[in-house]
C-alpha positions in Angstrom: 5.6 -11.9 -160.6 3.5 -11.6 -157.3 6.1 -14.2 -155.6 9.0 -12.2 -156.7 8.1 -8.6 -155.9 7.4 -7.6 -159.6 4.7 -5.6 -160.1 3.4 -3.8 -163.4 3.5 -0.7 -164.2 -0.1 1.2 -164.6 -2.8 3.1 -163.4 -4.6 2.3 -160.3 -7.9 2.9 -158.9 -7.6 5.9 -156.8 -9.6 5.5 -153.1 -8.6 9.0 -152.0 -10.5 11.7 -154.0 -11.5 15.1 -152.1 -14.7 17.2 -153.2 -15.6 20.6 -153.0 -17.4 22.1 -150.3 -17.1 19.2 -147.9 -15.5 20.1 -144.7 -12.1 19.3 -144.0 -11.4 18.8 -139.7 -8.0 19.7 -138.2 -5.5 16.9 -137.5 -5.9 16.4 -133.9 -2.9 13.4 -133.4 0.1 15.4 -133.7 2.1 14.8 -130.6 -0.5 12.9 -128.8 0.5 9.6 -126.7 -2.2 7.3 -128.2 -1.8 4.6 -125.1 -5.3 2.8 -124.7 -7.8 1.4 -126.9 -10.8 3.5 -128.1 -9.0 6.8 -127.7 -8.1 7.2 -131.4 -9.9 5.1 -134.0 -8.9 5.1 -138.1 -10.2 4.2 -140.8 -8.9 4.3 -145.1 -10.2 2.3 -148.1 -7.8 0.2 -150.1 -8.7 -1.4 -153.3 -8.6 -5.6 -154.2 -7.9 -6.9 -157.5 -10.5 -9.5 -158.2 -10.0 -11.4 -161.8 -10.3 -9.1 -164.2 -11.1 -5.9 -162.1 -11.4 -5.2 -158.2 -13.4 -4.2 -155.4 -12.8 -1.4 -152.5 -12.0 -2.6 -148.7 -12.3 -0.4 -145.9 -11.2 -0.9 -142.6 -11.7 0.6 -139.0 -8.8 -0.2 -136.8 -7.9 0.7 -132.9 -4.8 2.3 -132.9 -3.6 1.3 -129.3 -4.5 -2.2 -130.1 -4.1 -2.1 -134.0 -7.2 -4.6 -133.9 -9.6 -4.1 -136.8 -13.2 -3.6 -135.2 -15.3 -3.4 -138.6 -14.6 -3.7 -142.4 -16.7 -4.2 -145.6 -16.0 -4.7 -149.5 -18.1 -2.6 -152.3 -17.9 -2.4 -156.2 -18.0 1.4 -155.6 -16.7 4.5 -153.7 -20.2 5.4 -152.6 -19.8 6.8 -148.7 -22.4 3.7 -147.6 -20.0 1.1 -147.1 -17.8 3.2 -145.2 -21.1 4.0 -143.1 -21.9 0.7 -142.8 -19.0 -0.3 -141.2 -18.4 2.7 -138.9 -22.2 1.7 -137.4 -21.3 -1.6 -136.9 -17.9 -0.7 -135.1 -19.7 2.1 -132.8 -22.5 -0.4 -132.0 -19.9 -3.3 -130.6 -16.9 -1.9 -129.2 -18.5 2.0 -127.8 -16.6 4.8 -129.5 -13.8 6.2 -130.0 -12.4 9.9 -128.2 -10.9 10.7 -131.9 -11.7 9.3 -135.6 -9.2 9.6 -138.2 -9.3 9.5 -141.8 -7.9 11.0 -144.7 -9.8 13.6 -146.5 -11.8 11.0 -149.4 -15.6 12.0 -150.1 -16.5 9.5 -148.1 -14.5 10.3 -145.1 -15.4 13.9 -145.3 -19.3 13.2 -146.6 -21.8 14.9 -144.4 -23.0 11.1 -143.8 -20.2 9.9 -142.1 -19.0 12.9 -140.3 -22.5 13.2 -139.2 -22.5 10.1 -137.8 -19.5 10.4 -135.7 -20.7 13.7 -134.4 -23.5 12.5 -133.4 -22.2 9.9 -131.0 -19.9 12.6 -129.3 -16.3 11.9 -131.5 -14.2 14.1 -132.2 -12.9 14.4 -136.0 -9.3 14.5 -137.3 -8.1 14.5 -140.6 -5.2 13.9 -142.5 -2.9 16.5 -144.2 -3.3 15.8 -148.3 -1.1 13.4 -149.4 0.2 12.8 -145.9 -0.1 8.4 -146.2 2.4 8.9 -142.6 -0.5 10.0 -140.9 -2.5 7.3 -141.0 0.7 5.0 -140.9 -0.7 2.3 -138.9 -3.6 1.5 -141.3 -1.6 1.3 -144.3 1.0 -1.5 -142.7 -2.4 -3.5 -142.6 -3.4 -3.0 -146.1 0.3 -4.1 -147.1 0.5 -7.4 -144.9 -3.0 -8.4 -146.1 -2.4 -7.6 -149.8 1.5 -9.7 -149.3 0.3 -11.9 -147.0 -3.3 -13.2 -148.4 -4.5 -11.3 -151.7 -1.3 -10.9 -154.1 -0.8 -14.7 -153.7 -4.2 -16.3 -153.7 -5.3 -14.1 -156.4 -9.1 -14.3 -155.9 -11.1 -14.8 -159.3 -14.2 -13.1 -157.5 -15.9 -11.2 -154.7 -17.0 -14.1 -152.6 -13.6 -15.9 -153.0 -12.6 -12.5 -152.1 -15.3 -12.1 -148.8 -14.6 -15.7 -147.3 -10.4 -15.3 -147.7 -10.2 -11.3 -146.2 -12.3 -12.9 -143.3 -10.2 -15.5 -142.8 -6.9 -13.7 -142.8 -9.0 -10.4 -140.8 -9.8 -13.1 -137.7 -6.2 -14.5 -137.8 -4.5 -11.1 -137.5 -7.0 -9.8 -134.7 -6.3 -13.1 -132.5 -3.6 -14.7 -133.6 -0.8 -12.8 -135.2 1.7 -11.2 -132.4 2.6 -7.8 -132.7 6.3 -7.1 -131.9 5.4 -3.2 -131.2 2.7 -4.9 -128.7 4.9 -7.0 -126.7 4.3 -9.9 -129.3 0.7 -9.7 -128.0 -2.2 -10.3 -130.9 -4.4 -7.2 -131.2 -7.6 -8.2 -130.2 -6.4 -9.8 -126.4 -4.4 -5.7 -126.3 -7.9 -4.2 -127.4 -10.1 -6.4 -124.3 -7.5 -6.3 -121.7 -7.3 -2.6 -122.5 -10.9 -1.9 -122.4 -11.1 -4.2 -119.2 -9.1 -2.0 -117.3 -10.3 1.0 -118.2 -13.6 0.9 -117.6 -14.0 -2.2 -115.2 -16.2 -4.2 -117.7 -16.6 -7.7 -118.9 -14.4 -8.3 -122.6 -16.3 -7.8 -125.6 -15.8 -11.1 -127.7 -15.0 -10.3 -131.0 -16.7 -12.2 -134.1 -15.8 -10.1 -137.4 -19.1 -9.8 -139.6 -19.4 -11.1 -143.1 -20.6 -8.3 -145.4 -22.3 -9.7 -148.9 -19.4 -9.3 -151.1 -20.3 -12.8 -152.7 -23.0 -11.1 -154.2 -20.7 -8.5 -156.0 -19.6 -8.0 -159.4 -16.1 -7.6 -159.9 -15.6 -3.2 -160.8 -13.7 -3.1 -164.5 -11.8 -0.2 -164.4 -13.3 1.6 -167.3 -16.7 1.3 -165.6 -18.6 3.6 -163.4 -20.9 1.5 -161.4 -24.0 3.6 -160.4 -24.5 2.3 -156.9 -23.2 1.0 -153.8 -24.4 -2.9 -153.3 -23.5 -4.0 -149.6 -24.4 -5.4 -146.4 
C-alpha cells in the first residue's frame, strides 16, 4: 500500500492541540524576505508510526538554509522534548532573529516561549489551521515519511532513532536543493553564517536522542510522561 500511494482511512494522532490561557504571538513572516541563515528559525512536531503504535518527531529547521539544526523523538506530547531540542539548537548554531511555530501546547507553553525570550528571539506564530505558514517544515516531514519511514516501516523506537539519523545527516549534507541552487542545506547554512559574521563554519554532527529506550505510544494510551534525551 505504502509503495503505491494507498493509504487507510482513520484517525491520526493529532500533534497540534492549543490550550487555554497560553499566549498566542503575532505572525511576524508575512512579507518578509527570509535571505540568510539564522534570521527565521521553525520548528512543528510530526508523528512516526512504529509497529503497532508511534512516536512524536520534532524538528528545528533554518529556513534560509532549510538545514535541520536539532530534532528528538518522544512517546508523548509533553513540551520537554521540544525544549530539549530548542537548547541544543541555540547552544550550537547561536539564535535565531525570529522562531516560528504553530500554536501546539508545546510551542505556546511558558517553557518554551520562555526559553526563546530569554535568549533575545523574537516569537511568531502561525494563524490556526494555517499548515502554508510553516510550509517549509512540512515538505520535510513528507520527504522523510516517503522517502525513509513509509517504506522501512520501523518495528520500534530504536530502529526508528538509528534510521531518522541516518536519513536527517543525508538530507543536511547531501541532498541538493533545487530552490538552493542544487546546494545541500547544511554547506547554504555555513557559508551563510561565514559571511555574515566573519567566523569559522560550525561543523554539524546531528545528536542521537534515546529513542531506543522508548516504548512504542498505542493510540488508546495516555502515557504519563515524557522519557527523552
Amino acid at each position: 500500500m505504502r509503495r503505491m500511494g494507498i493509504a487507510a482511512l482513520g484517525p491520526r494522532p493529532r500533534t497540534t492541540k492549543p490550550v487555554r490561557g497560553h499566549k498566542i504571538f503575532p505572525y511576524l513572516l508575512r512579507g518578509l524576505t527570509i535571505d540568510r541563515p539564522n534570521q527565521v528559525w521553525a520548528a512543528d512536531i510530526t508523528y512516526v508510526p512504529i509497529g503497532r503504535g508511534f512516536l512524536y518527531l520534532v524538528a528545528i529547521m533554518d529556513w534560509a538554509s532549510r538545514a535541520v539544526l536539532a530534532w528528538r523523538l518522544s512517546n508523548t506530547m509533553d513540551v520537554s522534548f521540544c525544549v530539549s531540542a530548542l537548547g541544543e539548537a541555540l547552544a550550537r548554531f547561536g539564535k535565531p532573529e525570529i522562531f516560528n511555530t504553530d500554536q501546539g501546547s508545546q510551542f505556546t507553553s511558558a517553557a518554551f516561549t520562555g526559553a526563546l525570550a530569554a535568549a533575545g528571539v523574537r516569537i511568531s506564530m502561525d494563524g490556526r489551521g494555517r499548515w502554508m505558514d510553516n510550509v517549509f517544515i512540512e515538505r520535510l516531514w513528507r520527504s522523510l515519511k516517503h522517502e525513509d519511514i513509509y517504506l522501512k516501516g520501523y518495528t520500534d523506537g530504536r530502529e526508528a532513532r538509528v534510521g531518522i539519523a541516518l536519513w536527517m545527516a543525508f538530507y543536511n549534507s547531501h541532498r541538493p536543493h533545487q530552490a538552493l541552487g542544487h546546494r545541500m542545506p547544511m554547506a547554504v547554512w555555513r557559508e551563510g553564517v561565514t559571511g555574515l559574521l566573519g567566523q569559522r563554519a560550525v561543523d554539524m554532527t546531528l545528536r542521537l536522542d534515546n529513542a531506543g529506550a522508548l516504548p512504542t505510544c498505542p493510540q488508546s494510551l495516555q502515557q504519563p510522561r515524557a522519557l527523552i534525551a
